[in-house]
C-alpha positions, 0 to 999 in steps of 0.5 A, a space after each residue: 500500500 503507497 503511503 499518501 501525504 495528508 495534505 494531499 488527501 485533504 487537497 483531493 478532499 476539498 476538490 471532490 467536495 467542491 465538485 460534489 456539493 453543488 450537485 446535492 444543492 441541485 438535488 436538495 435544492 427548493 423543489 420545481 413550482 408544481 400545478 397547485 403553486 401556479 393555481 394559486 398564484 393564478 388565483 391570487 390575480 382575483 383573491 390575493 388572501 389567505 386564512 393564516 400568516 404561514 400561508 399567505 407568507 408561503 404564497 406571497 414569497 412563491 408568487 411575488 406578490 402581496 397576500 392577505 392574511 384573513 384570520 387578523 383582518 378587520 374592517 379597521 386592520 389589513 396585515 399583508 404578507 410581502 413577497 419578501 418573507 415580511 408583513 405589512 399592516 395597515 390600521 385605520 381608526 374609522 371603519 374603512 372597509 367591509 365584509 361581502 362574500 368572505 371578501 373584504 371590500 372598501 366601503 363605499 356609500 354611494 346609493 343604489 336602488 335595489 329590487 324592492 325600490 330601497 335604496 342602499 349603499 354599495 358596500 356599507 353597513 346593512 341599512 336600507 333608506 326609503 325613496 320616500 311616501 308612508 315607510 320608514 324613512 331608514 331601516 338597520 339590521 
């Protein structure tokens, strides 16, 4: 058996090494984006939000884009997960927005008359207003 120096051994060590860790990175590395990644990210274009801060981060940081987390929303906080693996929040002291279909819409107070000649607000609170004669003039659930 031939006797080899142990810097020798350790010189072809480190050369193997540097020739056979990238080949694990490549092997180990983050896995391919897979048909339900890019179904939500297509589907974040229409709902960009989520229920719980471990998903809306996952997804904001896949798809590169803004994600709500749900379970903290309010009609006065908005907490967004940022592409960059951080969170935004957004407080307002007034309502500012409201809650229609599980989505969270901004308020808008502009009437409009509905199917039973009532005219209510766009996306505002459950009131109803009368466009005049005998009813009530306003009605709140």
């Amino acid at each position: 058996m031939s006797h080899v120096p142990f810097r020798a051994r350790w010189r072809a060590l480190v050369a193997a090494s540097a020739i056979a860790i990238p080949g694990i990175a490549v092997i180990v590395g983050a896995p391919a984006a897979s048909a339900d990644t890019a179904d939500a990210c297509a589907k974040l274009a229409t709902d960009a939000a989520v229920e719980s801060e471990y998903q809306a981060q996952r997804l904001a940081m896949q798809c590169d884009a803004a994600v709500e987390v749900l379970e903290k929303a309010s009609s006065t906080v908005k907490i967004t997960a940022r592409p960059g693996g951080d969170f935004s929040y957004k407080g307002w002291l007034a309502p500012h927005r409201v809650e229609r279909n599980d989505r969270w819409i901004d308020i808008d107070t502009t009437l409009v008359a509905g199917s039973d000649g009532l005219l209510r607000p766009k996306a505002a609170a459950d009131v109803s207003f009368s466009p005049g004669g005998t009813a009530p003039f306003a009605r709140w659930k």
